[in-house]
C-alpha positions as CSV (number, residue, x, y, z in Angstrom):
1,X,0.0,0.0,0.0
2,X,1.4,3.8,-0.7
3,X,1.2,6.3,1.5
4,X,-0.3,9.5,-0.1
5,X,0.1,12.8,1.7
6,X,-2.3,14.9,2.2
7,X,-2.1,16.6,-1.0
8,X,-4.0,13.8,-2.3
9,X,-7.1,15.0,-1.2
10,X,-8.7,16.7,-3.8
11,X,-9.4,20.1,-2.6
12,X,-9.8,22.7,-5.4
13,X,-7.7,25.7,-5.4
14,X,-10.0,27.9,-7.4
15,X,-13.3,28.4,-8.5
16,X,-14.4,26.6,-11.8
17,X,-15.1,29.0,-14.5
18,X,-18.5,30.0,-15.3
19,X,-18.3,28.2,-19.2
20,X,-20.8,25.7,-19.6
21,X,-21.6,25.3,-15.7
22,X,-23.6,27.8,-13.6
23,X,-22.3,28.0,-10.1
24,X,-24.5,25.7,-8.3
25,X,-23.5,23.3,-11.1
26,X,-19.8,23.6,-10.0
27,X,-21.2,23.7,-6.9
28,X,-22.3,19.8,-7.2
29,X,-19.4,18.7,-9.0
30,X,-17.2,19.5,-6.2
31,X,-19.6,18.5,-3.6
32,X,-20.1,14.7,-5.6
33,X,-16.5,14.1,-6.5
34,X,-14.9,15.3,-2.8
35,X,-18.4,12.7,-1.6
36,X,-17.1,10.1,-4.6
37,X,-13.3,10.4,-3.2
38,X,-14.3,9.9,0.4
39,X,-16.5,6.5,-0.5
40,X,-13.1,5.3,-2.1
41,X,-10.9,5.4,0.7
42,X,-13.4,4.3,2.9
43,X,-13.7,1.3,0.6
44,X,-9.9,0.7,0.6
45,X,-9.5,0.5,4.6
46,X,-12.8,-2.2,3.7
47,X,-11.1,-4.2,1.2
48,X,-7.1,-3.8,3.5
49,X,-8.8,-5.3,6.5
50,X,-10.9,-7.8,4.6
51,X,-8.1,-9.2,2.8
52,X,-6.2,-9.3,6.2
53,X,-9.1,-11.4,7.5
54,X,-8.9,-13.3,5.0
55,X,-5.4,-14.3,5.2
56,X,-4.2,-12.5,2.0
57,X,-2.0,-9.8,4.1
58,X,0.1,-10.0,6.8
59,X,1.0,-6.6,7.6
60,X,-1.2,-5.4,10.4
61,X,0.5,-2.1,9.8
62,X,-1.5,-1.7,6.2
63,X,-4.9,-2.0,8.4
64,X,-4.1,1.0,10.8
65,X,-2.5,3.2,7.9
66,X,-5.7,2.3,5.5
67,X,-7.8,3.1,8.6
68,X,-6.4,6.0,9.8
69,X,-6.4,7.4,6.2
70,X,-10.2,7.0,6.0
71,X,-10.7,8.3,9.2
72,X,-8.9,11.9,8.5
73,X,-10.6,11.9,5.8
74,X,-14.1,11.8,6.7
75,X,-13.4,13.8,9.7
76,X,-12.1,16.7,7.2
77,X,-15.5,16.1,5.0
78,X,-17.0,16.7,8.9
79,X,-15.6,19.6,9.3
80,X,-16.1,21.2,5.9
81,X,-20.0,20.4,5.9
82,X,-20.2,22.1,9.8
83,X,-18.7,25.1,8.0
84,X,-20.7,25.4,4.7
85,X,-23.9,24.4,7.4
86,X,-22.6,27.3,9.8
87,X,-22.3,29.6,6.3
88,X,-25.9,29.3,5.2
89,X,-27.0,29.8,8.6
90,X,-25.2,33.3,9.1
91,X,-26.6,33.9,5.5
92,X,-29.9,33.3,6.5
93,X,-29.6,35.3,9.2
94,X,-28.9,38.3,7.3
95,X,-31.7,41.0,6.5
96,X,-32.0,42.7,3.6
């Protein structure tokens, strides 16, 4: 198993441009693929510590790196969905 830093996350550094795609539309995009990435490093720690079980790895080491990996992950998914949450609020909040 490789170890990827954190830079493997995909995190975009700018804003899409507005061709072809309204801004809700890039919007989504982000929002699925960032959901899509999380699913599939939460189904790699599945599949490291099923194939463990099943005999087919010995390193135990794989298991906690593959686990720990999908664990930062979704806790950085957490915390970005308490901030956009904590966003609309204030925005909702406002009068105009």
């Amino acid at each position: 198993m490789t170890i990827s830093g954190i830079n493997s996350i995909p995190i975009p550094s700018s804003l899409p441009s507005a061709a072809g795609s309204t801004g809700s539309d890039a919007f989504s995009n982000i929002l699925t693929k960032t959901i899509d990435n999380l699913q599939s490093v939460q189904n790699e720690a599945n599949d490291t510590a099923q194939k463990f079980m099943a005999g087919e790895n010995d390193e135990i080491h794989d298991i906690a790196l593959a686990g720990q990996q999908a664990e930062l992950t979704f806790e950085l998914g957490l915390q970005v969905r308490n901030k956009v949450v904590n966003a609309y609020q204030e925005i909702m909040k406002m009068q105009l």
